[in-house]
OpenMM code with the backbone's topology and positions (N, CA, C; nanometers):
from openmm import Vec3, app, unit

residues = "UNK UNK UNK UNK UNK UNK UNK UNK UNK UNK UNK UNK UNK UNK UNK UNK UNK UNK UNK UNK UNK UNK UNK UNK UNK UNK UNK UNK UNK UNK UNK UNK UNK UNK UNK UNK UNK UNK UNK UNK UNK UNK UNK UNK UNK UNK UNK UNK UNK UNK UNK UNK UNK UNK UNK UNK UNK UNK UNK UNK UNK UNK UNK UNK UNK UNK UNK UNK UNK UNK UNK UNK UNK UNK UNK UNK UNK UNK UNK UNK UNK UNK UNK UNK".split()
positions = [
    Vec3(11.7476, 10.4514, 7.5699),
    Vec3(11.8266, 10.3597, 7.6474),
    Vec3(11.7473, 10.2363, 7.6855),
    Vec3(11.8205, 10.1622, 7.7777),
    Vec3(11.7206, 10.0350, 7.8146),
    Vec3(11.6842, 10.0132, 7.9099),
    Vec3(11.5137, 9.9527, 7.8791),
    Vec3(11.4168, 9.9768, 8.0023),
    Vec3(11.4339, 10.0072, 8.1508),
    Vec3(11.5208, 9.9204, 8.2146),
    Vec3(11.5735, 9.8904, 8.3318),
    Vec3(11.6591, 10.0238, 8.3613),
    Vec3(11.6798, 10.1272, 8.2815),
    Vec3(11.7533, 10.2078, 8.3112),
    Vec3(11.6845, 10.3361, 8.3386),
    Vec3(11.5558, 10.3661, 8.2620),
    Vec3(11.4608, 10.4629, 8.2425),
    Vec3(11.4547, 10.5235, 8.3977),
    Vec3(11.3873, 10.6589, 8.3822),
    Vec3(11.2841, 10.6853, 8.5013),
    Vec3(11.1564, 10.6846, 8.4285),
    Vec3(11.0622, 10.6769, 8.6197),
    Vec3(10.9265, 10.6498, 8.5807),
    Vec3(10.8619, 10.7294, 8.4924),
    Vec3(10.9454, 10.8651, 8.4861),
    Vec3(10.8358, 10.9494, 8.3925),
    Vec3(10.8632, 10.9350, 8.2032),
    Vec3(10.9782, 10.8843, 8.1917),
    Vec3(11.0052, 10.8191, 8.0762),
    Vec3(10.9557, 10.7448, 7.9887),
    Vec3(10.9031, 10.6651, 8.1417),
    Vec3(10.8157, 10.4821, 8.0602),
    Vec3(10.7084, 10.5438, 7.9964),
    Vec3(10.7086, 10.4854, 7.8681),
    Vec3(10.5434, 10.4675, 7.8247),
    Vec3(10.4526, 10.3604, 7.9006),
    Vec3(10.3358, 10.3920, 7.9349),
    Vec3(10.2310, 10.3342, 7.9665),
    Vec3(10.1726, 10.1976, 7.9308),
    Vec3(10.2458, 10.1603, 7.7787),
    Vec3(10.2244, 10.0174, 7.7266),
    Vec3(10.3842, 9.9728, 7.7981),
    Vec3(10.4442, 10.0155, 7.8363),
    Vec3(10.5992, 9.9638, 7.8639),
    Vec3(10.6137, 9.9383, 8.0510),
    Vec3(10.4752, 9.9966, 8.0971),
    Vec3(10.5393, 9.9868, 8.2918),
    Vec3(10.4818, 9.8601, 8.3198),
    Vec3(10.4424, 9.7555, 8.2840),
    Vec3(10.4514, 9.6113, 8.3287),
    Vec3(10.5801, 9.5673, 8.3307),
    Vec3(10.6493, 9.5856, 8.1975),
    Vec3(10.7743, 9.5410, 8.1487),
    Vec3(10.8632, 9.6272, 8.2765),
    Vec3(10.8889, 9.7210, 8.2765),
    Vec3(10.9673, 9.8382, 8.3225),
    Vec3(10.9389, 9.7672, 8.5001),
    Vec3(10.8513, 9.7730, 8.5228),
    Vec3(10.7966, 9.7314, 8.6774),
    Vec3(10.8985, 9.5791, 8.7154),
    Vec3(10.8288, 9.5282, 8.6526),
    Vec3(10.9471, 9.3692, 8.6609),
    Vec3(11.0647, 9.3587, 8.6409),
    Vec3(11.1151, 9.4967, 8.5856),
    Vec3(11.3086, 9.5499, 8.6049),
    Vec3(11.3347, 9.5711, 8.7653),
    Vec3(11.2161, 9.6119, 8.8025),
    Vec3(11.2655, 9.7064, 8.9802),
    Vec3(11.2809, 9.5889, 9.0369),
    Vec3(11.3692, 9.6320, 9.1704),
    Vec3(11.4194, 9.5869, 9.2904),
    Vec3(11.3005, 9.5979, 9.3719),
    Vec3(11.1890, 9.4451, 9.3799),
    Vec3(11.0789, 9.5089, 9.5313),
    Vec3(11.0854, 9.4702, 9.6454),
    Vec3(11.2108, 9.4065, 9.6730),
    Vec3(11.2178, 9.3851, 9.7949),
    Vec3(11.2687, 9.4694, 9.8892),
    Vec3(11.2482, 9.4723, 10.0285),
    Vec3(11.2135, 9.5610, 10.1750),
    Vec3(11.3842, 9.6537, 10.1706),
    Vec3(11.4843, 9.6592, 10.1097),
    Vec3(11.6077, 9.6969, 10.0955),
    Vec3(11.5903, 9.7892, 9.9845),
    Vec3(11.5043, 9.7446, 9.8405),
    Vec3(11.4986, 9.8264, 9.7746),
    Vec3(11.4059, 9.9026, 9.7277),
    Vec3(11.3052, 9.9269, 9.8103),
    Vec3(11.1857, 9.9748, 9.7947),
    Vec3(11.2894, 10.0934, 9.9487),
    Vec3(11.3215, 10.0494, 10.0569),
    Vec3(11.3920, 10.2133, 10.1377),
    Vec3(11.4654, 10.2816, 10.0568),
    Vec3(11.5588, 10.1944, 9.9378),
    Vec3(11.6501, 10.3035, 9.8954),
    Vec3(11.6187, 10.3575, 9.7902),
    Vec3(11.4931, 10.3557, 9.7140),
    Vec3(11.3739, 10.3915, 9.6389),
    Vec3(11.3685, 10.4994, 9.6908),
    Vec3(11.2845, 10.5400, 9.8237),
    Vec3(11.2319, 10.5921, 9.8995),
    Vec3(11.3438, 10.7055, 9.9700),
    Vec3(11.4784, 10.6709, 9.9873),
    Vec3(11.5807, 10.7538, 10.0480),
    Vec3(11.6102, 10.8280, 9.9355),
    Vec3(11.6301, 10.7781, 9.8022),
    Vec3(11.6304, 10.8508, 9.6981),
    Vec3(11.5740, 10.9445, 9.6555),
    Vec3(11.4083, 10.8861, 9.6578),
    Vec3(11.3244, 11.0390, 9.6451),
    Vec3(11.3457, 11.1365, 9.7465),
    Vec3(11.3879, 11.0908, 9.8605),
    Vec3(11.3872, 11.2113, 9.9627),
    Vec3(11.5232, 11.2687, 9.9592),
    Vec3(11.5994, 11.2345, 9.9068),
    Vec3(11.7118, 11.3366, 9.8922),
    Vec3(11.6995, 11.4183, 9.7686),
    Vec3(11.6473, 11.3442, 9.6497),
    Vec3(11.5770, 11.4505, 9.5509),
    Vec3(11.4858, 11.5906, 9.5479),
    Vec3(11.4281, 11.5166, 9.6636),
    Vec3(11.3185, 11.6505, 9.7034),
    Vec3(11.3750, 11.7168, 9.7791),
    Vec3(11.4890, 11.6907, 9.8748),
    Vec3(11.5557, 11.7919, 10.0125),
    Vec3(11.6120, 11.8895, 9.8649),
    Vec3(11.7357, 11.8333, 9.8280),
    Vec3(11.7966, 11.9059, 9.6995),
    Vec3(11.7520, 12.0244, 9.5990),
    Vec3(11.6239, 11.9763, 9.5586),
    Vec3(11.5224, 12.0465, 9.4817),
    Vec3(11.4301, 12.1588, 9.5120),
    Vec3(11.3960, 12.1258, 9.7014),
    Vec3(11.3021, 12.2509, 9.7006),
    Vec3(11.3694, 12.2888, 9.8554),
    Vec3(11.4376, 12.2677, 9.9072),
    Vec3(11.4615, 12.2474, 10.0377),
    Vec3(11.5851, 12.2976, 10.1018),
    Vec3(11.7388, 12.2641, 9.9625),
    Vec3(11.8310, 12.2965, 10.0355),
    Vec3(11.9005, 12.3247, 9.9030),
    Vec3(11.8558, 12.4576, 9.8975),
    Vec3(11.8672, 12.5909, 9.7930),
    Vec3(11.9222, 12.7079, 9.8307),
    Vec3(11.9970, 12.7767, 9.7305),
    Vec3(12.0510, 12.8535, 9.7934),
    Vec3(11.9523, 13.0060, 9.7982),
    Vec3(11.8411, 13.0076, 9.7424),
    Vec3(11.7421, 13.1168, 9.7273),
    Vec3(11.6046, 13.0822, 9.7587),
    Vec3(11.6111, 13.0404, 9.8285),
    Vec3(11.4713, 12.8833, 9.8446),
    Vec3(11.4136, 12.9799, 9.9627),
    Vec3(11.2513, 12.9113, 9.9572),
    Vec3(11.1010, 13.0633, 10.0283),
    Vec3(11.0620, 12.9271, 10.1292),
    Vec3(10.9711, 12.9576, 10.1456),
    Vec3(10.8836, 12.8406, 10.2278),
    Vec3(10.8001, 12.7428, 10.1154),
    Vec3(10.8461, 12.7435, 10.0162),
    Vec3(10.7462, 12.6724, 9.9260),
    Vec3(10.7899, 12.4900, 9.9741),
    Vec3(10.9136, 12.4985, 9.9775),
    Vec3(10.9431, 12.3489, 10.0036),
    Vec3(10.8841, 12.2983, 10.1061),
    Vec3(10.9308, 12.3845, 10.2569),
    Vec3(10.8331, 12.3043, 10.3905),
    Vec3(10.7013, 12.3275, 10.3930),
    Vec3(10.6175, 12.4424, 10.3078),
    Vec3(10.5137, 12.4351, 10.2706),
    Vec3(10.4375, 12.3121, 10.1864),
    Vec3(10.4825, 12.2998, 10.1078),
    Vec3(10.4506, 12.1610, 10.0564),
    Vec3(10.4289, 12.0629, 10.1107),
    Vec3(10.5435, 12.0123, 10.2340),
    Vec3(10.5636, 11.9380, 10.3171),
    Vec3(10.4590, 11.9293, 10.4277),
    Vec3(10.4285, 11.9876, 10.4737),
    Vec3(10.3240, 12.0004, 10.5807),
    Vec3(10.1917, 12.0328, 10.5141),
    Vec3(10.1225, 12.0946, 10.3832),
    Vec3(10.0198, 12.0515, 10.2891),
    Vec3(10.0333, 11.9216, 10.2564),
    Vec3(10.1293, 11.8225, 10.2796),
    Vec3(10.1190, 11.7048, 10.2570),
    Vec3(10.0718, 11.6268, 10.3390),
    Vec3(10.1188, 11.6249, 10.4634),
    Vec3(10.0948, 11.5964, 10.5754),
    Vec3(9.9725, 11.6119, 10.6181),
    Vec3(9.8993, 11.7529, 10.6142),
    Vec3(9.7810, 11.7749, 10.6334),
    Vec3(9.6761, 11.7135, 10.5609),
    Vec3(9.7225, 11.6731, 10.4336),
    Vec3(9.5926, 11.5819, 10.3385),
    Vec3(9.6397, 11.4536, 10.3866),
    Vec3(9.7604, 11.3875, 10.4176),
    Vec3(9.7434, 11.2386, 10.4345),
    Vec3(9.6650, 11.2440, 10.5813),
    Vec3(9.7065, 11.2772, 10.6559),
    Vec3(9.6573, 11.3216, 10.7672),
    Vec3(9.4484, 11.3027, 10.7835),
    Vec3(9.3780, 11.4084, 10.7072),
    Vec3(9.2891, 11.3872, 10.6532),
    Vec3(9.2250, 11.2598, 10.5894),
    Vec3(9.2935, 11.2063, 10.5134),
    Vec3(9.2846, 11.1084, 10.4240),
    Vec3(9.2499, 11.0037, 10.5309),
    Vec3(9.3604, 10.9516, 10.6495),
    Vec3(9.4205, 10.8814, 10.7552),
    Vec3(9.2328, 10.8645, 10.8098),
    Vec3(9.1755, 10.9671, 10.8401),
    Vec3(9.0870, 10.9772, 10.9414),
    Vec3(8.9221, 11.0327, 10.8769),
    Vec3(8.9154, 11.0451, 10.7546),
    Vec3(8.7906, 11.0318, 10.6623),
    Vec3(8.7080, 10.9735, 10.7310),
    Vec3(8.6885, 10.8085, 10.7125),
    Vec3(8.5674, 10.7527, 10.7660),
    Vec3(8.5423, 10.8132, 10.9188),
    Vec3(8.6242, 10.8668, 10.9885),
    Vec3(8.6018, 10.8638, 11.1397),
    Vec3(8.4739, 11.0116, 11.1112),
    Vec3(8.5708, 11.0942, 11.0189),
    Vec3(8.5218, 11.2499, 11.0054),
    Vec3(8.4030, 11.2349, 10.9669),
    Vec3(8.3717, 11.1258, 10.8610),
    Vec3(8.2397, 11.1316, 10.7685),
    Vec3(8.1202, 11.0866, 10.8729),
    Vec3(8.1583, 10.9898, 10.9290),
    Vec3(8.0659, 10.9256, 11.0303),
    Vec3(7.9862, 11.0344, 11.1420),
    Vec3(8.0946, 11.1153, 11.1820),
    Vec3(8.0764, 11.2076, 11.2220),
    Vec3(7.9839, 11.3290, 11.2553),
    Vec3(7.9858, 11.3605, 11.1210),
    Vec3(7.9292, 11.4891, 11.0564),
    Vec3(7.7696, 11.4517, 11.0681),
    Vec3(7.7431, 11.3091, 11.0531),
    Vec3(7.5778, 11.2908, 11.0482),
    Vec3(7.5488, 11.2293, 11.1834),
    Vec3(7.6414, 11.3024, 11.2701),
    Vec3(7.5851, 11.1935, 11.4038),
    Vec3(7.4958, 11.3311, 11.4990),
    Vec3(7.3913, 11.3026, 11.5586),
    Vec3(7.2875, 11.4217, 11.5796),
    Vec3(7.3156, 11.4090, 11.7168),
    Vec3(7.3648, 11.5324, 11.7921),
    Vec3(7.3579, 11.5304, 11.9487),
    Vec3(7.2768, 11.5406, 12.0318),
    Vec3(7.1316, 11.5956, 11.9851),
    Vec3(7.0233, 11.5544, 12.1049),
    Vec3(6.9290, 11.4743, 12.0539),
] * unit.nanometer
topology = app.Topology()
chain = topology.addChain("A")
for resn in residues:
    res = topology.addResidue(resn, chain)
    for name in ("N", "CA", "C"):
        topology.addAtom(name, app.Element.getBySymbol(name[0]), res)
């Protein structure tokens, strides 16, 4: 089909410059980007009819590494600071 229509996992790698300059990046379509994936993911792991904790598990392993991520330099600095 044509470019502008693809998903990201579709594009070839010589094709996501091209493919990139199809998207919508402005502040309207970068939320409904974003509302999209999150109703994909509620759908998919979340609101199932046989569904475990793997979905809110995920969710909060996510959280916990951005989380991490968020506060690195504070942690790293940290670790070599000598108390007496």
């Amino acid at each position: 089909g044509p470019l502008a229509e693809r998903r990201l996992l579709a594009v070839r790698l010589g094709e996501l410059p091209a493919w990139l300059a199809t998207r919508q990046l402005s502040a309207q379509g970068l939320l409904g980007g974003a509302r999209k994936a999150w109703s994909s993911y509620y759908n998919k792991y979340i609101n199932v009819k046989r569904g475990g904790p793997a979905g809110i598990s995920m969710l909060l392993a996510g959280y916990c590494l951005l989380s991490y991520a968020w506060s690195y330099q504070r942690l790293k600095c940290h670790r070599w600071r000598k108390y007496h």
